[in-house]
C-alpha positions as CSV (number, residue, x, y, z in Angstrom):
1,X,0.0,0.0,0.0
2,X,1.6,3.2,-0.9
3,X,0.1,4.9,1.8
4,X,2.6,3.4,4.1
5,X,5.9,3.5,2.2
6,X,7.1,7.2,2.5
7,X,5.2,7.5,5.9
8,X,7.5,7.7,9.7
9,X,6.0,6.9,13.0
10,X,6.2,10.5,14.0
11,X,3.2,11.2,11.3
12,X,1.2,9.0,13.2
13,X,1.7,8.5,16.9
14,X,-0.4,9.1,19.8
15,X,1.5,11.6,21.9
16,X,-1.0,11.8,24.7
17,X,0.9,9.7,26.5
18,X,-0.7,7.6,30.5
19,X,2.3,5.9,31.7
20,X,3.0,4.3,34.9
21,X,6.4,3.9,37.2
22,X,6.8,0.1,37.6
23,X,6.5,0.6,41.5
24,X,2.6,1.1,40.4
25,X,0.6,-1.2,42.3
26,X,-1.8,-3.4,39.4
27,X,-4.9,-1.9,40.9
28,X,-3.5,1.7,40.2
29,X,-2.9,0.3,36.4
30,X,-6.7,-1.3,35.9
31,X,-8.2,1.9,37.1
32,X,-6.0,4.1,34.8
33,X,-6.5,1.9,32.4
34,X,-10.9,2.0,32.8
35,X,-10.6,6.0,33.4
36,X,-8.6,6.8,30.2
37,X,-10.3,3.6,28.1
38,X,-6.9,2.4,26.2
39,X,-5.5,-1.0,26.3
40,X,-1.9,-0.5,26.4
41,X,0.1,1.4,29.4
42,X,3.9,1.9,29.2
43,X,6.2,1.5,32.2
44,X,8.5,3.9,32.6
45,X,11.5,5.2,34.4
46,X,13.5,8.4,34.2
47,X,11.5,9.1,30.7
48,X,12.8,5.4,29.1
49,X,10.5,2.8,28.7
50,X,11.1,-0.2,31.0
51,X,8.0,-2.4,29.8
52,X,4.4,-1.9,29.1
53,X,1.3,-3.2,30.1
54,X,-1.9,-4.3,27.9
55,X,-5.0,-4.9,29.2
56,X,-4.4,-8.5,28.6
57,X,-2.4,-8.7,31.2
58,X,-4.5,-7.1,33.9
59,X,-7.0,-9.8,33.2
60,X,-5.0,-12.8,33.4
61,X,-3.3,-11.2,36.8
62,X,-6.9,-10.5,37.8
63,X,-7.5,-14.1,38.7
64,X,-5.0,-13.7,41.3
65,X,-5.2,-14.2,44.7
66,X,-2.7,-11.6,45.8
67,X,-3.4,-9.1,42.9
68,X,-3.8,-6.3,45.5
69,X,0.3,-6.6,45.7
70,X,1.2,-6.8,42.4
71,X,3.5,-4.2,40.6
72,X,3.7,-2.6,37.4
73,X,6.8,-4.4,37.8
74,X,5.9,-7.7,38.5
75,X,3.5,-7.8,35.1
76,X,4.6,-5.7,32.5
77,X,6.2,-6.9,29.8
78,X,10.3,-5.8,29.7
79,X,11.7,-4.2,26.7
80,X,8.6,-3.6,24.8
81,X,9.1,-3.3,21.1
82,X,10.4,0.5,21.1
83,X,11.6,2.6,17.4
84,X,12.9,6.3,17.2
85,X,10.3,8.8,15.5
86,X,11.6,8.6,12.4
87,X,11.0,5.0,12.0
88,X,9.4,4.1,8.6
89,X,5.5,3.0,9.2
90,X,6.1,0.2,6.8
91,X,8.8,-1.6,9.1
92,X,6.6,-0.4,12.3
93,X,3.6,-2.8,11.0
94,X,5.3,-4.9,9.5
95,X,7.4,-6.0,12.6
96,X,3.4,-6.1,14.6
97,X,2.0,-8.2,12.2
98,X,5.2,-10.6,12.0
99,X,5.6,-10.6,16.0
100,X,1.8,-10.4,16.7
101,X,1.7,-7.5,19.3
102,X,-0.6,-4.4,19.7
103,X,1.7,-1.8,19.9
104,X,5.0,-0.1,19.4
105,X,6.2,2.7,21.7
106,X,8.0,5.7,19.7
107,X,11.0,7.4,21.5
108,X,13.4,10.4,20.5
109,X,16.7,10.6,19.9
110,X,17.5,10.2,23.8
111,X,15.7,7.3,24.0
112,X,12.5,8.8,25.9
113,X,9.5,8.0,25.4
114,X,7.1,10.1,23.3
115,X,4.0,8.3,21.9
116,X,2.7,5.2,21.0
117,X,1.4,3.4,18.0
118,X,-1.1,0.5,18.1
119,X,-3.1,-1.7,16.0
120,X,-6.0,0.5,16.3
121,X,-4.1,3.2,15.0
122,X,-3.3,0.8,12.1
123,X,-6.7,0.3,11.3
124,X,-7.9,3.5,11.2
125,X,-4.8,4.3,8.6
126,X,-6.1,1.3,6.3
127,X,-9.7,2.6,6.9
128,X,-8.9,6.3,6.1
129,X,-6.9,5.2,2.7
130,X,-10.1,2.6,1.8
131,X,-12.1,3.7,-0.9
């Protein structure tokens, strides 16, 4: 699709950033996560990304016992699949489709965090460029 083949991450990232510190207790992360309504939170520390959290992980850690002690931490997923803004789109989907995961954070050029680019952001490219 030529839509995606001169197109960077930095064209299409959600900068509105919710992010956690991974000493955030689970139930901290499942009420951000029902207040703001998205599905994927990342974990970070001094502005780098650490891990992230989907909302598939809050269930499964939901049938805990002991959930009430859980961590960011103890849950999120380390080094999350991370690219620089000026990462082409094509090798951004391409990467999700082949690794089947959700999202992809976006950092700068000092390796900080900045945005975050998920399937659902995929879709609505494809559906946009539908005719």
């Amino acid at each position: 699709m030529q839509i995606l083949e001169d197109q960077m991450a930095e064209n299409y990232v959600t900068n509105n950033l919710t992010i956690v510190t991974p000493d955030a207790s689970v139930t901290e992360v499942y009420d951000l996560m029902q207040r703001t309504q998205i599905r994927h939170v990342p974990v970070v520390e001094a502005g780098k990304a650490v891990g992230i959290i989907s909302d598939r992980d809050i269930r499964f850690v939901s049938y805990s016992t002991n959930v009430t002690q859980l961590l960011a931490s103890d849950i999120m997923t380390s080094e999350p699949y991370s690219v620089q803004l000026n990462t082409p789109l094509k090798e951004i989907v391409t990467y999700m489709s082949k690794k089947k995961i959700n999202s992809t954070l976006i950092h700068n050029s000092d390796d900080k965090v900045v945005g975050i680019f998920t399937s659902t952001d995929a879709l609505n490219i494809l559906a946009d460029h539908i005719k």
